[in-house]
C-alpha positions in Angstrom: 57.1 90.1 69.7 55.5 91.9 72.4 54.8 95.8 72.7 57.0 96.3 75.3 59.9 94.8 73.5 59.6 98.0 70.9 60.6 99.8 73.7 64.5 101.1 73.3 66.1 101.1 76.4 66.7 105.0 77.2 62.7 105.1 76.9 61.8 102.0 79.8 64.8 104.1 82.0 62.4 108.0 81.3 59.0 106.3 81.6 60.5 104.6 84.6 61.6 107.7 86.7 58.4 109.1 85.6 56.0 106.4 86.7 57.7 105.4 89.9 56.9 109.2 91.3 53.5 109.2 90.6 50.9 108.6 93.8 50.1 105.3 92.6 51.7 102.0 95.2 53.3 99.0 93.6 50.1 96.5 93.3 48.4 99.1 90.7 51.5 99.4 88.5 51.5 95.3 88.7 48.0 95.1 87.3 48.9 97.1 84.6 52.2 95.1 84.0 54.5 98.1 84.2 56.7 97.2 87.1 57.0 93.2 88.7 59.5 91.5 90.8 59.7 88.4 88.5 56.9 85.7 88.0 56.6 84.2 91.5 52.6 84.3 91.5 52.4 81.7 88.8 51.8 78.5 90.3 53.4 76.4 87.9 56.7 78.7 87.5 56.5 78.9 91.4 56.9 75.2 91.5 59.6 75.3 89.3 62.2 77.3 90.7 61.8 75.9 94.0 62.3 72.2 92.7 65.4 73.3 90.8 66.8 75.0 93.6 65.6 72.2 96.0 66.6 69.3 93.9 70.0 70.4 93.5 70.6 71.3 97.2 71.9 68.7 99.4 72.1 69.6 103.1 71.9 67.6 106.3 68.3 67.9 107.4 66.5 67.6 104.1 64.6 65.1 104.9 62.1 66.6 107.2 61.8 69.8 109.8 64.6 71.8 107.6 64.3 75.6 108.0 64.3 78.1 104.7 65.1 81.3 103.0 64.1 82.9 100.2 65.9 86.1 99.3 63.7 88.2 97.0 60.2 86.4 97.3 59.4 89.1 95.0 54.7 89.1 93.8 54.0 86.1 96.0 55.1 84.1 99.4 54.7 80.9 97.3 57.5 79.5 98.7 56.1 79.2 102.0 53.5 77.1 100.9 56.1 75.2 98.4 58.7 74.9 101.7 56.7 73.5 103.8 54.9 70.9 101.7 58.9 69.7 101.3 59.0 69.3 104.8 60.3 72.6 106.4 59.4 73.4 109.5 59.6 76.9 109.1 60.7 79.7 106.4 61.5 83.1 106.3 61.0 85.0 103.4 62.7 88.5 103.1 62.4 91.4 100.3 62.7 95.0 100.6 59.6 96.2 100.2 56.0 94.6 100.8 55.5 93.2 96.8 53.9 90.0 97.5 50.0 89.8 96.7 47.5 90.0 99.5 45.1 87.9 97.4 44.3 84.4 99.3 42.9 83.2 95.8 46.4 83.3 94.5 47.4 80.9 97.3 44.6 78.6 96.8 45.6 78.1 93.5 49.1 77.1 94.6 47.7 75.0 97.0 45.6 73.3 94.5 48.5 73.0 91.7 50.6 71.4 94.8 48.1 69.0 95.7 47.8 67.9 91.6 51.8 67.1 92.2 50.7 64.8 95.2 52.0 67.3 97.9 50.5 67.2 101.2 49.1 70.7 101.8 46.9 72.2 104.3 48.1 75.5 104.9 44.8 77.0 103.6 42.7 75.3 106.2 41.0 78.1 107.7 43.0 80.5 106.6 41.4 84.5 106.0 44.4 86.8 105.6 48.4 87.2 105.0 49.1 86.8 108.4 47.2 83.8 109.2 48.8 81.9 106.1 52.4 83.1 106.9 51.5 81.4 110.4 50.2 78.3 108.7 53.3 78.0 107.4 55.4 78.6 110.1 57.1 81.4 108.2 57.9 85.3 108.7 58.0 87.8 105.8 60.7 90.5 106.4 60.3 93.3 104.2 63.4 95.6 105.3 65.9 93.7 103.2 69.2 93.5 104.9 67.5 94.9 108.3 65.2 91.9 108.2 68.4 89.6 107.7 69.5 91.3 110.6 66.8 89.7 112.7 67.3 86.2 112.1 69.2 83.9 114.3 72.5 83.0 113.8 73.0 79.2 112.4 69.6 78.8 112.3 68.3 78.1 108.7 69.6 75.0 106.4 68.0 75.7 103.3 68.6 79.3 101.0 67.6 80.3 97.7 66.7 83.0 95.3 65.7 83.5 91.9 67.1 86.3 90.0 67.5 88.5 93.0 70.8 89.1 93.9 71.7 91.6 90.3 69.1 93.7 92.6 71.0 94.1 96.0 72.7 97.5 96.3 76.1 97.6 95.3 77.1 99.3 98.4 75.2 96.6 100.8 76.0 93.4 98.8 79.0 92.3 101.1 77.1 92.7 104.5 73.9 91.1 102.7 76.4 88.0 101.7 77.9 88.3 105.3 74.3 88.0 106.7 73.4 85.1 105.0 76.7 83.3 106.1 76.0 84.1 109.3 72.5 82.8 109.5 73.6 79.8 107.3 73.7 76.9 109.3 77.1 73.8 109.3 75.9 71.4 106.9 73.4 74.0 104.9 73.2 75.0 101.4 72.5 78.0 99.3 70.9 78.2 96.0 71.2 81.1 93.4 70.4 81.7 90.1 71.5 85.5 89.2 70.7 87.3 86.0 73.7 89.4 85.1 71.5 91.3 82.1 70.7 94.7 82.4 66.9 95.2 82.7 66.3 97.2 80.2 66.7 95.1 77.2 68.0 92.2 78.2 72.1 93.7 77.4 74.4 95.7 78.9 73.0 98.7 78.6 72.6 99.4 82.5 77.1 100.1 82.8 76.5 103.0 79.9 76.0 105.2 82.9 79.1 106.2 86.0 78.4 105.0 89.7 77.8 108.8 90.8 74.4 108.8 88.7 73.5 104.6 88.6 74.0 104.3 92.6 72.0 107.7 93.3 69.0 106.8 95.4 66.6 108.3 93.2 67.6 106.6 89.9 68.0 103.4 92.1 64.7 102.8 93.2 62.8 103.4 89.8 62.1 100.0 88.9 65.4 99.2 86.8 68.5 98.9 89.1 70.8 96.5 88.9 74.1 96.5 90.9 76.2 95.6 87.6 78.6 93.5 89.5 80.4 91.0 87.2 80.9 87.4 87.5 83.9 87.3 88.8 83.0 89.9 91.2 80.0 88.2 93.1 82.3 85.3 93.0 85.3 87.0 95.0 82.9 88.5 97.7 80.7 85.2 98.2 84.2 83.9 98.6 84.6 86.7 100.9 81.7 86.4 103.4 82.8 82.9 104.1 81.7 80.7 101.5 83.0 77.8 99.5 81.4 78.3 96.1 80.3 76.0 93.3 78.8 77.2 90.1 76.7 74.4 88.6 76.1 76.6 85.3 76.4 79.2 83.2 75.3 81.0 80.3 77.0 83.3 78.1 76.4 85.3 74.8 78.7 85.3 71.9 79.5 88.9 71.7 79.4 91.7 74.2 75.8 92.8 73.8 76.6 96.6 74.5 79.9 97.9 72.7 82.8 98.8 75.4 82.9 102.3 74.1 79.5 103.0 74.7 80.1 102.0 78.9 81.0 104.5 81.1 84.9 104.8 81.5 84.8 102.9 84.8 83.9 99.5 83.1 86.1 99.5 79.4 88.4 98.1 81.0 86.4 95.1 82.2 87.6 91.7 80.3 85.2 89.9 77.6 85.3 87.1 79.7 83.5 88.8 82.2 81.3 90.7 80.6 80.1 88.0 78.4 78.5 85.9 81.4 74.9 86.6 81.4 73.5 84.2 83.8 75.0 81.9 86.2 73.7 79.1 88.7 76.0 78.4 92.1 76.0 77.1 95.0 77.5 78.4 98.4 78.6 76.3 101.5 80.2 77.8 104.5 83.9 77.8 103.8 
């Protein structure tokens, strides 16, 4: 069991509000594995998640010069390498924040591990920054979250995936981010999701102990914890809302409710077992 793991919940939340104030940016508190945005610089887990979402995902131009999205590209822009060595001809990749390592040695790396799979990759020809791979690749990295949805053309991409990103979309802009992906979505595209309903804290429930006032507040929000706590059958109803026909290829639930209904803020004891039992789920969206 790992150090961290010792770590009860309420303690991550204070050294959490503590840390993310400090004069320090984002790539320091990385190298000393205090805050991350999942494991998306490991070439080999990289790989991964983009087969499984890929694999899955059948959409008309698959075959060749298919355009992406990655919502939530989170350390890395792995996927642009990854997208275009299965033959996209472009990718957009968009976050809300600037997370993704500026190292080029981390790319190489992913180049190499693709070109062990038999890939054809040669994105790093030549290449000496960020900017010069992203244009290798064909691909723009938004960092403005829903503003940098904003900017793409409508029907324009065929291809959409994330990994354990949508549990961190604000509650309040999860609608309009759904909405923009529909709109961007093209007739005959796919979207791919895996989202992580567990609190992350300690992998329970312990993120809906505390009312919308406080959770939702900007500055408890952007410590390094949030979650938007919206159930199952909640992201379901507003994918179904935006304009999608859904499909939910798998799910996983615990046996018991990891965090006791009368320890959650009065807002959410009323929330069924059923739903609050779902910890992860896999789906698929089509426009409706």
């Amino acid at each position: 069991m790992s150090r961290k793991s010792w770590i009860p919940w309420y303690a991550k939340i204070a050294t959490k509000l503590v840390l993310s104030r400090l004069p320090a940016g984002y790539s320091m508190w990385r190298k000393l594995n205090l805050f991350s945005h999942g494991r998306m610089h490991k070439p080999d887990y990289a790989y991964g998640v983009f087969r499984q979402h890929f694999e899955r995902s059948n959409f008309s131009r698959k075959e060749g010069g298919f355009i992406a999205l990655e919502v939530g590209p989170g350390d890395s822009l792995f996927s642009a390498i990854l997208a275009s060595a299965h033959g996209a001809s472009g990718c957009y990749l968009v976050d809300t924040g600037p997370f993704a390592t500026e190292d080029l040695t981390a790319y190489r790396d992913m180049v190499k591990y693709l070109r062990l799979q038999n890939l054809p990759v040669s994105v790093m020809d030549k290449v000496s920054d960020l900017a010069g791979l992203l244009k290798s690749c064909n691909a723009v990295y938004g960092t403005q979250g829903l503003r940098s949805l904003r900017e793409i053309p409508s029907d324009s991409v065929d291809f959409i995936w994330s990994q354990a990103a949508f549990e961190h979309i604000r509650r309040h802009e999860f609608l309009d981010t759904m909405r923009e992906l529909r709109r961007v979505l093209r007739a005959g595209g796919v979207c791919s999701h895996r989202i992580d309903l567990k609190d992350h804290l300690d992998g329970a429930l312990n993120n809906m102990r505390f009312p919308t006032r406080l959770w939702e507040a900007d500055w408890m929000a952007q410590s390094g914890f949030y979650s938007n706590r919206l159930r199952y059958s909640e992201m379901i109803a507003l994918f179904c809302k935006a304009g999608f026909a859904v499909e939910v290829v798998a799910t996983s639930r615990w046996v018991k409710v990891p965090t006791p209904h009368c320890s959650m803020a009065k807002e959410f004891r009323g929330l069924s077992n059923e739903d609050l039992l779902v910890k992860e789920f896999d789906v698929l969206l089509r426009p409706a």
